[in-house]
N, C-alpha and C positions, 0 to 999 in steps of 0.2 A: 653589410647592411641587412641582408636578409637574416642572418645569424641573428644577429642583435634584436629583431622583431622577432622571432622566433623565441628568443631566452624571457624577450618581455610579454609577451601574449602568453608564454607557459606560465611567468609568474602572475601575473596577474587573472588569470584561469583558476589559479590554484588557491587566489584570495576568493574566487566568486563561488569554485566550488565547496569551500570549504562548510558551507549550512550541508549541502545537500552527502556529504561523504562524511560527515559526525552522523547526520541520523539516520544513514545508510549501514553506517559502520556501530553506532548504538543498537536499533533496530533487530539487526544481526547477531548481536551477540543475545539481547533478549530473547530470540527465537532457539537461538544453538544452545542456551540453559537457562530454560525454559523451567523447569525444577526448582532451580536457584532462585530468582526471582519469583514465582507463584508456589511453596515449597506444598502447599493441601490445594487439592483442586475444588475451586469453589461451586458451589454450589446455584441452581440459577437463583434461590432467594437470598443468596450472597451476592452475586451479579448483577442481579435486574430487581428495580426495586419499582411499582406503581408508581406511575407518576398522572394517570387519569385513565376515565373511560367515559368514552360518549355514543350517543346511538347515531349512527348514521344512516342518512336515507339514503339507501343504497339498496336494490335488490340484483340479488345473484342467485340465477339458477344452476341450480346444483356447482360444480367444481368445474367451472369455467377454467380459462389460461389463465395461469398465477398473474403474468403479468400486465393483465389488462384488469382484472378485479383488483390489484395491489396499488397500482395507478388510482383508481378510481377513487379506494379507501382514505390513501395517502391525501387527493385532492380535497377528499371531506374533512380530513384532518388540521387541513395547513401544514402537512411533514413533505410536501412535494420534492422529492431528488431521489437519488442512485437508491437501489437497493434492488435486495435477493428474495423470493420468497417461495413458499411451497401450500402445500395441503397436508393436514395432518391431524386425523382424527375429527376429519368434519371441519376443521378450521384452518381459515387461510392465515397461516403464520410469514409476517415481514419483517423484514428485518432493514431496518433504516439506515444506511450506511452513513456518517459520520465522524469522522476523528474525532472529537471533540464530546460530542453527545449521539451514539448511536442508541439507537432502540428499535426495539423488539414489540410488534404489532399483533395481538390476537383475535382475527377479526370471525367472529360465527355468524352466519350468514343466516341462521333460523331467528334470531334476537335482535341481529341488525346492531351487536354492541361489541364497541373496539375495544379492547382494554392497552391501553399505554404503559411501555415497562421501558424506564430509561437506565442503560448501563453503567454502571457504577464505572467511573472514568480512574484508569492506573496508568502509570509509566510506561509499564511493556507493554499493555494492551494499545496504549496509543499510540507508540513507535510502532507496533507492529503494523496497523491498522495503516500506517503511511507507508510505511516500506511496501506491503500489499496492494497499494491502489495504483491502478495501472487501466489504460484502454481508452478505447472513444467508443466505446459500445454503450456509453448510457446518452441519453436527450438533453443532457445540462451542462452549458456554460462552464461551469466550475468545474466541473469534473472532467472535462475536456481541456481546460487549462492548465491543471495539475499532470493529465497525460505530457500535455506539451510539452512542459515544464521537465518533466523525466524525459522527452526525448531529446530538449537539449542537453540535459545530462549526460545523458547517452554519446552525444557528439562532442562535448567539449570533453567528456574522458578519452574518448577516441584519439581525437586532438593531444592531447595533455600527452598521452603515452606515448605517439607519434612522436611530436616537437621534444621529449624528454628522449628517444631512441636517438633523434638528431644531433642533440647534444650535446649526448657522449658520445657517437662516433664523430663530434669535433677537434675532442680534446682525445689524442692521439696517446698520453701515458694514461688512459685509462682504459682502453679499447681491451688487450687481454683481458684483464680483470671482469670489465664490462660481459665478453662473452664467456666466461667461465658460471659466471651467475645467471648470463640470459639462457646457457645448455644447462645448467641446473637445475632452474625451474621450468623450464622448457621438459625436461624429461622425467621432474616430478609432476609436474601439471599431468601429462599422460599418464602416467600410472597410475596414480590417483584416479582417471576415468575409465582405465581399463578394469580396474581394480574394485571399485565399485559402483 
């Protein structure tokens, strides 16, 4: 009885994860040739293309916390979510994290004028951008969901490679064979970490 839930919770595991271990397993190869896919590195006016500039009423004395003046910028914007930002040359530069439509914020604090540059949207840049998101350190819903989301991940592989070790230590003409594979990569896995 337990057997038989165990083989149906694996398959059926393996139908649920299979979105999140395509664009895990896509994602990843994008990033490992990287070359391959992007073969000239583009440029930002290849990348980032205007998409608006507005004055904000906003003052900021001198180079505040990034991330209280990026907050604030974003708020005057309507771009409110996740994102990274710094100082750079007098200007709080952000960066608007989105899969889909991210952009890049220039905000000069002597003009009081954002300029909007939305990223020109590619395959790898967008697989990459999901396989990357990760955490509950930002303040939104959403991005807090998508964490969740990776931590059930997280658990139902956990699970999956469990319930699949169970498995095959049921069916008894496979048990050799089973451990000859499982001390093969077992003792390639460490090499590979010692190694580099």
């Amino acid at each position: 009885m337990l057997s038989r839930l165990v083989r149906r919770v694996h398959m059926y595991l393996a139908l649920f994860l299979a979105p999140w271990v395509v664009m895990y397993a896509l994602s990843t190869l994008a990033m490992n040739h990287r070359g391959f896919f992007q073969p000239a590195q583009s440029s930002d006016e290849e990348r980032f293309q205007q998409d608006k500039q507005q004055i904000v009423p906003l003052e900021i004395a001198g180079e505040i916390a990034s991330a209280d003046a990026s907050r604030a910028v974003l708020d005057s914007l309507g771009l409110a979510g996740a994102f990274s930002a710094r100082w750079q040359n007098g200007l709080l530069v952000i960066h608007r994290n989105d899969p889909l439509a991210p952009r890049r914020i220039r905000f000069d604090p002597k003009t009081r004028l954002a300029t909007v540059e939305r990223e020109a949207l590619t395959a790898p840049m967008f697989l990459e951008r999901l396989h990357r998101r990760r955490g509950y350190q930002h303040d939104y819903t959403l991005e807090d969901t998508w964490a969740f989301s990776v931590d059930l991940f997280i658990a139902a592989m956990l699970f999956w490679a469990g319930s699949g070790l169970w498995m095959w230590w049921e069916m008894r003409t496979t048990r050799r064979l089973g451990l000859v594979l499982a001390f093969s990569t077992t003792a390639l896995f460490a090499i590979l970490l010692i190694v580099l």
